[in-house]
N, C-alpha and C positions, 0 to 999 in steps of 0.2 A: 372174364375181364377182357375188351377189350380196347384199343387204341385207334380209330379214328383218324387221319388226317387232316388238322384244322379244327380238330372238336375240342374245346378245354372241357375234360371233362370236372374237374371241381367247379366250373362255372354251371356247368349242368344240377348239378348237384345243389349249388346256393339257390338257383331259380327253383328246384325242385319244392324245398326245404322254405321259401320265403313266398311259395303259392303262385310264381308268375310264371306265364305261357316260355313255354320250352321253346317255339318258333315264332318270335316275333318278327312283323310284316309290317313295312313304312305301310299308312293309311292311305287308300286312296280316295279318301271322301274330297281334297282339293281339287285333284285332278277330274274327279266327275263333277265336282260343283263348277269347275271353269267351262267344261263342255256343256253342259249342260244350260250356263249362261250364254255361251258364244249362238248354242244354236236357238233359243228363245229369242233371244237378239235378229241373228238373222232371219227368222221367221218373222218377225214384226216388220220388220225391212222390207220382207218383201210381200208381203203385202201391203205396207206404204207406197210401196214403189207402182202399184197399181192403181192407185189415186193421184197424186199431185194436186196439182191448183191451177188455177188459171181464171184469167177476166179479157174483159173486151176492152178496147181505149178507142179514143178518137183525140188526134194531136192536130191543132192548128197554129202555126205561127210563123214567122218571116226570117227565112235563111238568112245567111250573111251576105248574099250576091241581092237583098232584096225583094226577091221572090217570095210569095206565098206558098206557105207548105200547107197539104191538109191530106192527110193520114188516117185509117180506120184499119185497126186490127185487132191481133188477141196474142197473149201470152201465157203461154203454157210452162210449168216448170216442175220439175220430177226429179226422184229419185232412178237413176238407170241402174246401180248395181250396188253391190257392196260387199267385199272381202273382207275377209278375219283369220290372223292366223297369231296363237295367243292371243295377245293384247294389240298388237299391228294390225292396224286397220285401213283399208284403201275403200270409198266414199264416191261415186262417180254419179254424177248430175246433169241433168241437160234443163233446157230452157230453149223454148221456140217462140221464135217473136215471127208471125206472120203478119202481113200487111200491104194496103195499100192505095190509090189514089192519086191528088194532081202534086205537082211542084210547077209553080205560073199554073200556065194553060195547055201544060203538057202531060197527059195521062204516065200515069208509070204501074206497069206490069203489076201482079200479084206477087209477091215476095216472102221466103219462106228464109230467114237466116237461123240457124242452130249453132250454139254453144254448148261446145263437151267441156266438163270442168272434173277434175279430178282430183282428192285430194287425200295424202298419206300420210298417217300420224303415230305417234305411239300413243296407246289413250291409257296415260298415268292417269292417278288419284288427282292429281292437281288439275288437268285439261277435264276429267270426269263433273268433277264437282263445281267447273264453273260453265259450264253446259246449261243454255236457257233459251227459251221463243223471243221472237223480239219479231216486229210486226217490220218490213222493210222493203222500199221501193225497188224493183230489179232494175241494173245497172243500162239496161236497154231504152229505159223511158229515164231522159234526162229533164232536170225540172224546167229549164230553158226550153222546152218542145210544148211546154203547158198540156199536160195530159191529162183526160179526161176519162174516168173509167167508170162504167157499170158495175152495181155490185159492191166494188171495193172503195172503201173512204181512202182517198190519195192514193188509189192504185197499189196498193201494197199488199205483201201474199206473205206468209206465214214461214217461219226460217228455223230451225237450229242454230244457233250459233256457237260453233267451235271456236276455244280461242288461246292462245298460251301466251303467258309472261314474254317469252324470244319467241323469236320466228322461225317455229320448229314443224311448223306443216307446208310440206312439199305439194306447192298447187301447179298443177299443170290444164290449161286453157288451149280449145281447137277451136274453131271457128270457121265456118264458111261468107262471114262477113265482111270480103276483103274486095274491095270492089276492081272489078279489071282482072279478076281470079277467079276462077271455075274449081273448088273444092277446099276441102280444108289444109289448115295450115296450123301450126303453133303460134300463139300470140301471146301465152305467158309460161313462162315454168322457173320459179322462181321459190323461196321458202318464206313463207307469209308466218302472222301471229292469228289472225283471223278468216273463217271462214263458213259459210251460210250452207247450210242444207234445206232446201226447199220442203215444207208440210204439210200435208193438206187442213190441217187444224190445229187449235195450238195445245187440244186434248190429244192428235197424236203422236205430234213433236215430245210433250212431257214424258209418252207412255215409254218413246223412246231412249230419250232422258236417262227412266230409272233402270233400262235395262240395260245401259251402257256402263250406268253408274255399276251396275250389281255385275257387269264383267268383268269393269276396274279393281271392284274389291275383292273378284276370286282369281281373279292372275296373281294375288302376292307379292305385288313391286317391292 
């Protein structure tokens, strides 16, 4: 006979006597099914992140000082990066608008502006399941500039769209487009309800979709 510290032994004895394991073990099937989600995920990521999208435009029309503007360029937009730690996720994006041409009858240099956009969320059930493509013009070709693109009907590129009830994703915006300024700067950082991740298609924005959904439902919120 002996005594144990911490062992009840009649309780040994009931599990013996009623057929159930003498050492029972919390399951780790959740814990492998969220890893297991997070890294599927980020593998589709990243090689999304190696395609993007992009088109050509040509913008003509008449500044506010009267001048003739006329513009040729191309826009580019990508995934840069993406973090995952559980269910927190940080999203980082650029977009490159290059371009260039006259204003009047004054030539203007080739021009290369880049937006870092970055954006950090918790991706509950709720932001999961309202995740969807939506086809949408980048905020760099404004409809007043009348743009004209190749390729794309109304210039518009392929998105994720993130989105919550409150304004619970934290966007933060760099920019080198600040004229009179030589690098970047901060131009937003603020907590939004909405926010776009550029795709190169809208088969593989969905693929992404469901693998974000299937991280949502094995985190256990």
């Amino acid at each position: 006979m002996f005594d144990l510290p911490g062992f009840c032994v009649p309780c040994l004895l009931l599990a013996a006597i009623s057929g159930l394991p003498l050492l029972a073990q919390i399951p780790a099937a959740p814990i492998a099914t969220q890893t297991t989600a997070q890294s599927d995920l980020l593998g589709t990521f990243a090689a999304e992140a190696k395609r993007g999208d992009s088109f050509f435009y040509t913008q003509s029309y008449y500044a506010l000082h009267g001048q003739h503007v006329l513009f040729k360029g191309s826009i580019y937009a990508a995934i840069a990066d993406v973090k995952v730690n559980a269910c927190r996720m940080r999203i980082d994006t650029t977009i490159t608008d290059r371009y260039s041409g006259t204003i009047g009858r004054k030539r203007e240099a080739p021009t290369q502006n880049l937006y870092r956009i970055s954006a950090y969320f918790m991706l509950t059930p709720e932001i999961a399941n309202s995740l969807k493509v939506v086809k949408a013009r980048p905020g760099q070709l404004d409809e007043g500039t009348h743009p004209v693109c190749s390729g794309h009907q109304s210039c518009v590129l392929n998105w994720i769209e993130i989105s919550s009830e409150q304004p619970e994703i934290q966007l933060t915006e760099f920019t080198n487009d600040i004229q009179g300024y030589d690098g970047f700067v901060k131009d937003f950082d603020a907590p939004v309800d909405r926010f776009l991740v550029p795709v190169s298609s809208p088969a593989a924005g969905n693929e992404l979709i469901s693998k974000m959904q299937a991280l949502a439902g094995a985190c256990g919120h």
